[in-house]
C-alpha positions as CSV (number, residue, x, y, z in Angstrom):
1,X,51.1,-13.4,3.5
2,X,47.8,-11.4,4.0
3,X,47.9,-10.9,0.3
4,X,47.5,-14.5,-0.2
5,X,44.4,-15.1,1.1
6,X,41.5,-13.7,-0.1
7,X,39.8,-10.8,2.3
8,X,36.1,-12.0,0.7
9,X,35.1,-15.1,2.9
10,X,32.1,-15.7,0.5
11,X,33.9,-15.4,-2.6
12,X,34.5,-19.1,-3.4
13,X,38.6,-19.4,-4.4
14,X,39.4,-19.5,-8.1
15,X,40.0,-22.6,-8.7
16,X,36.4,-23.3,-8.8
17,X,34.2,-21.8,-11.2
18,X,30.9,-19.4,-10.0
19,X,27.9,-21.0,-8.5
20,X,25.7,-20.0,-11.1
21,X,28.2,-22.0,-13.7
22,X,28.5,-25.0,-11.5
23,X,24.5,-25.3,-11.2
24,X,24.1,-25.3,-15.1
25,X,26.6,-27.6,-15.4
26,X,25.2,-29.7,-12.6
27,X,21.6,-29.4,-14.2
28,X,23.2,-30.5,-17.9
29,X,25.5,-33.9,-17.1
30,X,22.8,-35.5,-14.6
31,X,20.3,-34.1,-18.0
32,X,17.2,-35.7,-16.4
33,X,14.3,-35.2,-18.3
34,X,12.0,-33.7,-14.8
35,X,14.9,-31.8,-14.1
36,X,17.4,-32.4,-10.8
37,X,16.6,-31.4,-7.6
38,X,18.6,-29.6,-4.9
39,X,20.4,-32.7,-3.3
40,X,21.3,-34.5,-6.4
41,X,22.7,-30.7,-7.8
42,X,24.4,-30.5,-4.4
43,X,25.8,-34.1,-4.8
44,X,27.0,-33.7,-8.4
45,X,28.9,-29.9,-7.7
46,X,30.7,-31.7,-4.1
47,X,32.0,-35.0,-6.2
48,X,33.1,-33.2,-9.4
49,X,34.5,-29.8,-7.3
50,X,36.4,-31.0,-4.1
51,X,37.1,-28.4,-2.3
52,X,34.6,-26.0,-1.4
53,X,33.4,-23.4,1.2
54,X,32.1,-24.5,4.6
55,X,28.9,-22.5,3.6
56,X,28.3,-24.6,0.2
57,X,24.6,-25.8,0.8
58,X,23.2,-22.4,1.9
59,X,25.2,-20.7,-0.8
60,X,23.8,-23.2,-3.2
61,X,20.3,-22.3,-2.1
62,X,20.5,-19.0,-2.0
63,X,22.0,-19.3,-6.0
64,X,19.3,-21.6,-7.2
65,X,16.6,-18.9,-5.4
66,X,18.4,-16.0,-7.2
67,X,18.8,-18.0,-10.6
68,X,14.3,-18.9,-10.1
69,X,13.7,-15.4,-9.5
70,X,15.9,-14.2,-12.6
71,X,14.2,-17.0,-14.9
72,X,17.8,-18.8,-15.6
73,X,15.9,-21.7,-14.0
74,X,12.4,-22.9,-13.7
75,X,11.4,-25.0,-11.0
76,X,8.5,-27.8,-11.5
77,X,7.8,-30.6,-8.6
78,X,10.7,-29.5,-6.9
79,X,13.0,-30.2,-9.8
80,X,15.5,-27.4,-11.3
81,X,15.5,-27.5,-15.2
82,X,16.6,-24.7,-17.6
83,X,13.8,-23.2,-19.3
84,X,12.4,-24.1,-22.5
85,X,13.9,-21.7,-25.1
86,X,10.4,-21.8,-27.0
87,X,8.2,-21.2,-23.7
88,X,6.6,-17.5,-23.9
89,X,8.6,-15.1,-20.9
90,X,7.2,-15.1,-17.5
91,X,4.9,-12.3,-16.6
92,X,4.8,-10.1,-13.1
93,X,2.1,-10.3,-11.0
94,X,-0.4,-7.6,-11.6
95,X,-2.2,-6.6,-15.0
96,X,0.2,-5.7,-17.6
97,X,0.4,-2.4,-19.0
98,X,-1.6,-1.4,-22.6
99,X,1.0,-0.9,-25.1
100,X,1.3,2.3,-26.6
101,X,0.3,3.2,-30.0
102,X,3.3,5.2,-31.7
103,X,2.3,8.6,-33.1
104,X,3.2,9.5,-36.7
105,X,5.7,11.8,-37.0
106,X,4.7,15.6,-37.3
107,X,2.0,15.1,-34.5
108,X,1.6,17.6,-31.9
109,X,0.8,16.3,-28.0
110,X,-2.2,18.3,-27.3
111,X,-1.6,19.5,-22.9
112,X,-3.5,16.7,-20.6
113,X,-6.5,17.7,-19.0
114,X,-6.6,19.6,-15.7
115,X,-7.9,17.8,-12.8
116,X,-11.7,18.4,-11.3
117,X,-15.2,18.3,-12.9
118,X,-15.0,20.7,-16.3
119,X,-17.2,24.0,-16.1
120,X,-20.3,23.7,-17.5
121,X,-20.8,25.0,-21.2
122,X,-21.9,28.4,-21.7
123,X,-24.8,29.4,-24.4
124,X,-22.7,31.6,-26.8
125,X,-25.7,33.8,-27.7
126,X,-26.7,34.2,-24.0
127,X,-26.3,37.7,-22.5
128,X,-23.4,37.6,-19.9
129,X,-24.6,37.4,-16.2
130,X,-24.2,40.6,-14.3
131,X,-21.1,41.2,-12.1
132,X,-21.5,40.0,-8.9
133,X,-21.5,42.0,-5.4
134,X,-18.8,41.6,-2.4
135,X,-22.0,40.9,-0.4
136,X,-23.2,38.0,0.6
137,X,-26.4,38.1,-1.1
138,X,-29.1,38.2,0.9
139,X,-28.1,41.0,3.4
140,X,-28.8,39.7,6.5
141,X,-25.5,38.7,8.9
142,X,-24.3,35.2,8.6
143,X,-25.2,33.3,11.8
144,X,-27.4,32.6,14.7
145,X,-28.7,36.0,15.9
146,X,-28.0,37.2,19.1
147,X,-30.8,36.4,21.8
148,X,-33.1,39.6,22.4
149,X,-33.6,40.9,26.2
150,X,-37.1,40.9,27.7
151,X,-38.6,44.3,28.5
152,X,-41.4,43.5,31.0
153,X,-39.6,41.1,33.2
154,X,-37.2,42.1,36.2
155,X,-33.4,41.0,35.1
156,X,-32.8,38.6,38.1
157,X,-36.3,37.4,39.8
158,X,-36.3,37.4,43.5
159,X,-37.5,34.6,46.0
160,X,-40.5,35.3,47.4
161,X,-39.6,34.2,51.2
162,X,-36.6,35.4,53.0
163,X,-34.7,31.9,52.5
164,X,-33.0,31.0,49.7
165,X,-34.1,27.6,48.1
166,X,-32.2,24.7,48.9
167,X,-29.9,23.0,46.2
168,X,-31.0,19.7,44.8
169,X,-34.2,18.8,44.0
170,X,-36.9,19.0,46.3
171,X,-38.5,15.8,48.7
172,X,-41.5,14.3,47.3
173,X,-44.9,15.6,48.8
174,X,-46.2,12.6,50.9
175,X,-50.5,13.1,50.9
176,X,-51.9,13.3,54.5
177,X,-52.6,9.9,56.0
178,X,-57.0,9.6,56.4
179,X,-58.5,7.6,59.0
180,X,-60.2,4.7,57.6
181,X,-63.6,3.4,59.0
182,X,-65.1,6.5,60.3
């Protein structure tokens, strides 16, 4: 009994034809000339086909989408209508690629270039510049130089009363008050 019915749910039974088959046919006996749209395809494929799947109108969109994207159907104002077989085929998005000119025979592919800026040319009748030194060049160290110690002054100077200064910075000197009117 299992071997009766089929194990595919959305595989329509076989005594209806494909979807893709039924939308062409559709498209061809209502053979308006603005093409049919979705509900009078629908319409046509559920009188002339009576039994079919529960699913039918989102399997029939999901068909007419697939059938648009594959250029089996070309969709104007909402209407579905086969494609003129005179009309030049669709292009992607983007810019198309140049076509390729085809070598003659008996022609050798030179290597592509190597990436980066090319060396500059060299004078063939120049003399050829010395070797150059591991050093750096100008033989000083690379870097900052170190700071130099100060001979005349004491390392660490000392206060020069007992206490240490205070941390922070120091009150404001307020001038002496003079008597006016004297």
């Amino acid at each position: 009994m299992a071997a009766e019915e089929p194990n595919n749910p959305t595989q329509p039974p076989s005594s209806i034809p494909q979807y893709p088959e039924m939308i062409l046919a559709a498209i061809e006996a209502l053979n308006d000339k603005n093409g049919s749209n979705k509900s009078s395809i629908s319409k046509y494929i559920e009188s002339t086909y009576g039994d079919l799947p529960a699913a039918h109108s989102t399997l029939l969109a999901h068909h007419l989408n697939k059938m648009k994207q594959g250029g089996d159907l070309v969709m104007a104002k909402n209407n579905y209508m086969k494609p003129d077989p005179n009309a030049p085929p669709r292009r992607g998005r983007g810019r198309p690629p140049k076509p390729k000119v085809p070598l003659p025979p008996g022609t050798v592919l030179s290597p592509p270039r190597p990436r980066g800026r090319p060396p500059k040319p060299r004078d063939p009748f120049a003399p050829p510049p010395p070797p150059k030194k591991a050093s750096t060049g100008s033989g000083k160290p690379r870097g900052r130089p170190p700071k130099k110690a100060k001979v005349g002054a004491p390392s660490s100077p000392a206060p020069a009363t007992g206490t240490p200064r205070p941390r922070g910075r120091p009150p404001k000197v307020k001038p002496a008050v003079v008597p006016v009117g004297c």
